[in-house]
C-alpha positions as CSV (number, residue, x, y, z in Angstrom):
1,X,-25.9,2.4,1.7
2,X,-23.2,1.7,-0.9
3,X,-22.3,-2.0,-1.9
4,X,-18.2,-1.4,-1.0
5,X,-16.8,0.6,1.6
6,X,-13.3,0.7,0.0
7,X,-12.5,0.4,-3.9
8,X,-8.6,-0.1,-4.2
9,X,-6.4,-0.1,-7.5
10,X,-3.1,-0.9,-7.4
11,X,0.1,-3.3,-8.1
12,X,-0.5,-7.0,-7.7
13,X,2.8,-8.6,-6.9
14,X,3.7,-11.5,-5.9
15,X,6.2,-11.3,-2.7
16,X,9.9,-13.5,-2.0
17,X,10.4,-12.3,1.5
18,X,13.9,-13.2,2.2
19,X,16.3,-12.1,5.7
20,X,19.8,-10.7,4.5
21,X,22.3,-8.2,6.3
22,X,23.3,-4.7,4.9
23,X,26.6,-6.3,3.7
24,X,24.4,-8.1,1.4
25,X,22.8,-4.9,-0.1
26,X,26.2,-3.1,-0.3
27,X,27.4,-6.4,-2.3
28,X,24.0,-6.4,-4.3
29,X,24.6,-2.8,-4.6
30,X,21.2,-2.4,-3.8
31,X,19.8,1.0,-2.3
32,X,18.8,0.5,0.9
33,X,15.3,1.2,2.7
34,X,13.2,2.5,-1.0
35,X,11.6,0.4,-3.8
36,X,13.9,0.1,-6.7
37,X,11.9,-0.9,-10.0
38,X,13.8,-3.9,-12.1
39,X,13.5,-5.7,-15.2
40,X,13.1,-9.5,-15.6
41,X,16.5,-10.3,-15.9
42,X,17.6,-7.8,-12.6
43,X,15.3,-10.0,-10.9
44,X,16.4,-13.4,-12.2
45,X,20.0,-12.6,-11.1
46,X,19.0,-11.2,-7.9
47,X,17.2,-14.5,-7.6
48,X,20.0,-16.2,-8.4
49,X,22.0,-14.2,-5.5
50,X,19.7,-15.2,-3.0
51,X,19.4,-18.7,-3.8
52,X,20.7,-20.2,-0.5
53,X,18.3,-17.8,1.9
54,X,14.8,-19.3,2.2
55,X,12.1,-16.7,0.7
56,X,8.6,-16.3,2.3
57,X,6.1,-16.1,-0.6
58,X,3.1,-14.1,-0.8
59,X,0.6,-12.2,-2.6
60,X,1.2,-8.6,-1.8
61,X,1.2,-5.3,-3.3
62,X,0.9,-2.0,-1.2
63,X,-2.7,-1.8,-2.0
64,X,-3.9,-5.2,-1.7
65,X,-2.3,-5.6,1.6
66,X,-4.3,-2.4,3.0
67,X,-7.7,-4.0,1.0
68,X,-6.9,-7.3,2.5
69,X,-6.5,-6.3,6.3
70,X,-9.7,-4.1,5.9
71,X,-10.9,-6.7,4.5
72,X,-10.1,-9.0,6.9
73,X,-12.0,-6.8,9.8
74,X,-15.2,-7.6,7.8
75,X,-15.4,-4.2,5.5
76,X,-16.6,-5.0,1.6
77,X,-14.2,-4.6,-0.6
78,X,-12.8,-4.7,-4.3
79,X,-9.4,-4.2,-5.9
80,X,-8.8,-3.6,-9.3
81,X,-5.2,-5.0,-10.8
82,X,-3.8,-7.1,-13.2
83,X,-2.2,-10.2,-13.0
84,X,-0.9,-13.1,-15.7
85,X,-2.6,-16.2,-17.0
86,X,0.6,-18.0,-15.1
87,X,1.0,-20.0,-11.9
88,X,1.6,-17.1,-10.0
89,X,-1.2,-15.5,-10.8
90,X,-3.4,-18.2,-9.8
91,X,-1.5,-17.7,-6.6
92,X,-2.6,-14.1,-6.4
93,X,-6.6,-14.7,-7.5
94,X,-6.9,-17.8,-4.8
95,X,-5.4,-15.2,-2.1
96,X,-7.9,-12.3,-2.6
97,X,-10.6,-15.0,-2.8
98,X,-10.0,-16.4,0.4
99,X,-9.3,-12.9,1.9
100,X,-12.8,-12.2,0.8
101,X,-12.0,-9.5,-1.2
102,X,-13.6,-8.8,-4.5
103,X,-11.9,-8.3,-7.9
104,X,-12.0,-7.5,-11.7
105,X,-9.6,-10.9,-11.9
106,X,-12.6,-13.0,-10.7
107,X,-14.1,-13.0,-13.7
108,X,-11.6,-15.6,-15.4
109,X,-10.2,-12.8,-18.1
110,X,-6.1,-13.0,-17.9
111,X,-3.9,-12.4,-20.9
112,X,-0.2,-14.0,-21.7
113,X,2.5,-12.8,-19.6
114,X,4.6,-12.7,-16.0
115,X,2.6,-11.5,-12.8
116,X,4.9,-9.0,-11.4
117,X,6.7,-10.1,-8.5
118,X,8.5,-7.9,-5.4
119,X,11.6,-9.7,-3.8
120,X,11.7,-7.8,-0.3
121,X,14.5,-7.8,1.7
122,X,14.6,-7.1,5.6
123,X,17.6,-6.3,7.3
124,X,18.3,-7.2,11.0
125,X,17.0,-3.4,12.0
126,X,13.6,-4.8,10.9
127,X,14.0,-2.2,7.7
128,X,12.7,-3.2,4.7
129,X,14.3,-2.5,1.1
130,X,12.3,-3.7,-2.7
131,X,13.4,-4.7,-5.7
132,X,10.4,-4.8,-7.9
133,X,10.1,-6.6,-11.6
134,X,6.5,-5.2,-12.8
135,X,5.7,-8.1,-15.1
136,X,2.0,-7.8,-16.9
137,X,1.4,-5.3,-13.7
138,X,3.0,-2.4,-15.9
139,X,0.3,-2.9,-18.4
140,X,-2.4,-1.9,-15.5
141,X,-4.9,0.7,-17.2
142,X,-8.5,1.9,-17.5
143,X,-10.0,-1.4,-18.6
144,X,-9.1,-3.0,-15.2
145,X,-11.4,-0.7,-14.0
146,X,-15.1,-1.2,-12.9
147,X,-16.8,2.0,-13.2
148,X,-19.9,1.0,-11.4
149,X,-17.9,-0.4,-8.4
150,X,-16.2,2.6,-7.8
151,X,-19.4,4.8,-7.9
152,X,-21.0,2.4,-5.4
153,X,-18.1,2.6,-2.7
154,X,-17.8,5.3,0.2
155,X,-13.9,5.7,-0.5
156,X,-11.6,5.2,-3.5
157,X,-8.2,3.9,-2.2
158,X,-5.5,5.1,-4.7
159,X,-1.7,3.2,-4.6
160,X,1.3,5.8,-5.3
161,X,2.8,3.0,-6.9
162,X,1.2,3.1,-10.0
163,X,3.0,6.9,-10.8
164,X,5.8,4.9,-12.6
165,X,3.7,3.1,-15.2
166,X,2.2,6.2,-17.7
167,X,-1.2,3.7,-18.3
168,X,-1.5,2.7,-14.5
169,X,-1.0,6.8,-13.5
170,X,-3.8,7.8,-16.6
171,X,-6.1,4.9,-14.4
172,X,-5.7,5.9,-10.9
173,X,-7.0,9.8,-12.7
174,X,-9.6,8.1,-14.7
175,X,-10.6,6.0,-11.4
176,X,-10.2,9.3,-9.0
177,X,-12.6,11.1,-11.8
178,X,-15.1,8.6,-11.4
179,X,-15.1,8.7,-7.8
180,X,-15.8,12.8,-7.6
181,X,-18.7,12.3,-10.1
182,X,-20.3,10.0,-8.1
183,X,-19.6,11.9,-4.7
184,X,-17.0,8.6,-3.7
185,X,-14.2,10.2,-1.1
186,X,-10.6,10.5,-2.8
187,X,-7.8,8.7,-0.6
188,X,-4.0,8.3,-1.8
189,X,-0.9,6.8,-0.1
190,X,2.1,8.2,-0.7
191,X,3.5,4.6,-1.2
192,X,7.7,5.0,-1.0
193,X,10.4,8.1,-0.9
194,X,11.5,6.8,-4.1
195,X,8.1,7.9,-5.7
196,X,8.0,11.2,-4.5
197,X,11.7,11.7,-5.2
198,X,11.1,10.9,-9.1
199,X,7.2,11.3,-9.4
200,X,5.9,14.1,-7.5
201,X,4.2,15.9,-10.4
202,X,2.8,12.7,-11.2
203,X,1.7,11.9,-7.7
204,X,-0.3,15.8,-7.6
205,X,-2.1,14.5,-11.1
206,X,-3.0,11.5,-9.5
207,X,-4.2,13.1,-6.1
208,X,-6.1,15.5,-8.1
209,X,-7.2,19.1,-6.2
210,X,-7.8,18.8,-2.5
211,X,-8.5,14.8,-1.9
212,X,-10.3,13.4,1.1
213,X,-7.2,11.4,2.7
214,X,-3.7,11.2,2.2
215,X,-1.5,8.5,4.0
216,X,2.4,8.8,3.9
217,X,5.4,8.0,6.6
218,X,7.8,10.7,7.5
219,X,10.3,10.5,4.7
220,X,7.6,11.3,2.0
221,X,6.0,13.4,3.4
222,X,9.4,15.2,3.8
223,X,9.9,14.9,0.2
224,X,6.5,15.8,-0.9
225,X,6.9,19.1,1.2
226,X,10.5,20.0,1.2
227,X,10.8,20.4,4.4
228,X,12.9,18.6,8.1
229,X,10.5,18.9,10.8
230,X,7.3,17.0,11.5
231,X,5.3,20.3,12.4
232,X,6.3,22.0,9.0
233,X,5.0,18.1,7.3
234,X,1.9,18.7,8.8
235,X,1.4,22.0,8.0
236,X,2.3,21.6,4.3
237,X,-0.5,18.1,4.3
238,X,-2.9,20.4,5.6
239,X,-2.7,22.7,2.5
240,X,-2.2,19.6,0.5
241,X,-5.5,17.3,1.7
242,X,-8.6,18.0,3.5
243,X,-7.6,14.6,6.0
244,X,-4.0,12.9,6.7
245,X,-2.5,10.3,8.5
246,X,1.6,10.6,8.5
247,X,2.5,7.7,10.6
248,X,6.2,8.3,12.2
249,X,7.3,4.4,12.7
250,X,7.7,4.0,16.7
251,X,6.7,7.5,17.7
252,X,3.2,6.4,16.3
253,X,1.3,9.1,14.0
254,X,-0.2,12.0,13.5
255,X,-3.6,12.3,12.3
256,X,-5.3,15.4,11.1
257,X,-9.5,14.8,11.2
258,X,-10.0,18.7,8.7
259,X,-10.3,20.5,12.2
260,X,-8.0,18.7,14.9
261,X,-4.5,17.7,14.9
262,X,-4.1,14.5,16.8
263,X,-1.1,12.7,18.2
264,X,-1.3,9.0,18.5
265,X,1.4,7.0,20.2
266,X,2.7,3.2,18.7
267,X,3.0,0.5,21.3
268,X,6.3,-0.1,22.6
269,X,7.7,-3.3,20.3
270,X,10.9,-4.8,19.4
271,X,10.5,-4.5,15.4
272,X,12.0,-7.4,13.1
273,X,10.4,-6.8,9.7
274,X,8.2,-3.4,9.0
275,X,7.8,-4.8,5.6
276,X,3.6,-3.6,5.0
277,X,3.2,-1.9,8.4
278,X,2.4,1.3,6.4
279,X,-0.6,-0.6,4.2
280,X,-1.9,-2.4,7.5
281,X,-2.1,1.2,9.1
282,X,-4.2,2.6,6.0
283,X,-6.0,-0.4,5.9
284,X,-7.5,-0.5,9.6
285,X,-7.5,3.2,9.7
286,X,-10.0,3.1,6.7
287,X,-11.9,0.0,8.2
288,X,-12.2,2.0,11.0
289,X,-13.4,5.6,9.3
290,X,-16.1,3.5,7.2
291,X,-17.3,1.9,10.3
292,X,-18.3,5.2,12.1
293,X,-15.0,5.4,14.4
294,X,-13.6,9.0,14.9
295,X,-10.0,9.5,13.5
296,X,-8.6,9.0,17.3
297,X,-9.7,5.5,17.5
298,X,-9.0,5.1,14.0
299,X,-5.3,6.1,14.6
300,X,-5.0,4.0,17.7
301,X,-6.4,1.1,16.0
302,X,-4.2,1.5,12.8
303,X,-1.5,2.1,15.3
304,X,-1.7,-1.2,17.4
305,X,-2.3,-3.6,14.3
306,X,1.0,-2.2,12.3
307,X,2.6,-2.1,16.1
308,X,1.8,-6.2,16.1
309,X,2.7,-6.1,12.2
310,X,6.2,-5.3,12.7
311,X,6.9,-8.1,15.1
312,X,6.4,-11.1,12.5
313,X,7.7,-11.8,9.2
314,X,5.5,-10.8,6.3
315,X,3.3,-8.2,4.9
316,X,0.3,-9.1,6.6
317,X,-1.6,-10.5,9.8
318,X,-3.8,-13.5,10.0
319,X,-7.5,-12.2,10.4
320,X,-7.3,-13.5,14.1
321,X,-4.4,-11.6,15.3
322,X,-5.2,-8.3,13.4
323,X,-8.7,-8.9,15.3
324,X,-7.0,-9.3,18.7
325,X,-4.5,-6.7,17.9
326,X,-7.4,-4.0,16.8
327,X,-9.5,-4.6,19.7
């Protein structure tokens, strides 16, 4: 029995959550719905702009959240990322600590620098649109990994994300290489439209030939498949993957097991941010897969927790109500 059931890399990022309406995006002239990458001045001024909204803090990258909620249902986990020797990254390292999760940043090494920070912005349709600054995050490369944790885990959870950053993409390859020598199953999310739009040959080298599982909504997998319909999307993931989950917002999912295509419906719920509700699907669905469930129950599970997600403010659940809301 290995020591982790899921070994994440990814962003850390420390999240200003703040409500606006889509005049305020037009005026921002900010591209709705995607992750837009800034620098540290873009996100100073958009700051700045925001200044008289109230801003929800968290630690949060796409990742962490899915490591966190797996996390929080009791699985063993680590996550590799990079934060700053700054106050926000003390923020960050107490937040994975008491989520239980383990961590190359536990062992007191930080350099100089900014943590990276998100500043997500949810419209009153419950969509969600980031503007990301990167901070020390873009430095993310092989020596924030821990070769002997990744061999000793059952899945290796890879963060689209990191396709933007050339040293983060060489260490989710170098981490995926590691896995298949030590027989560790290959997962990979998708992560935003805006990364397949502009990375998709980067997102192939970091999937590597054939992995285990991918996750992605709709609109990637559109992208990542050139295709309009949901039955050519899952035809193309099935010559892409050995395993899928492409979750479809309030229609639910559909999850493909390597023999059976399986529909799984979402709760009906009256949305108001769907800010994470992709990385809390990934992150119960793996909880689930590691703990002997059948991809079904996995996508019902992973279903009703981002179903719940979507009703509250925030990237996350508190480890009582994404235990009630997983059954």
């Amino acid at each position: 029995m290995k020591r982790y059931q899921i070994y994440g890399v990814g962003n850390a990022l420390v999240d200003f959550e703040f409500q606006v309406s889509e005049q305020n995006l037009e005026t921002m002239q900010i591209d709705k719905g995607v992750m837009t990458l800034i620098d540290e001045a873009g996100h100073n001024s958009l700051i700045s702009s925001l200044s008289s909204q109230q801003a929800h803090r968290a630690s949060g990258g796409s990742a962490a959240n899915t490591i966190i909620a797996a996390a929080q249902l009791g699985a063993n986990t680590y996550y590799s990322c990079k934060v700053a020797n700054d106050e926000a990254g003390d923020f960050y390292i107490e937040d994975l600590k008491n989520a239980g999760v383990h961590s190359n940043l536990l062992d007191g090494a930080r350099e100089s620098g900014i943590t990276g920070k998100c500043i997500v912005m949810v419209t009153p349709d419950a969509d969600r649109t980031m503007n990301t600054f990167l901070g020390i995050t873009s430095q993310f490369g092989e020596k924030e990994l821990d070769p002997s944790a990744i061999a000793d885990s059952d899945y290796l959870y890879i963060e689209g994300y990191l396709v933007a950053e050339e040293g983060a993409r060489q260490a989710a390859i170098k981490a995926r290489e590691i896995a298949r020598a030590s027989d560790v199953k290959v997962a990979i999310t998708l992560s935003d439209p805006n990364m397949v739009q502009f990375f998709k040959d980067g997102l192939l080298a970091m999937a590597g030939e054939k992995p285990d599982l991918v996750f992605a909504n709709l609109s990637e997998a559109q992208l990542m498949f050139d295709c309009d319909t949901v039955a050519d999307c899952v035809a193309g993931m099935q010559k892409f993957a050995h395993q899928f989950a492409i979750t479809l917002g309030p229609d639910g999912a559909i999850v493909y097991d390597g023999q059976n295509t399986i529909e799984v419906s979402a709760p009906p719920v009256t949305a108001v941010d769907t800010n994470g509700a992709g990385d809390m699907f990934a992150g119960v669905f793996l909880h689930g897969l590691t703990h002997g469930k059948d991809y079904k129950t996995c996508g019902e599970m992973a279903s009703r927790a981002a179903s719940t997600l979507v009703t509250r403010n925030g990237p996350r659940l508190d480890q009582q109500s994404l235990v009630t809301a997983v059954g």
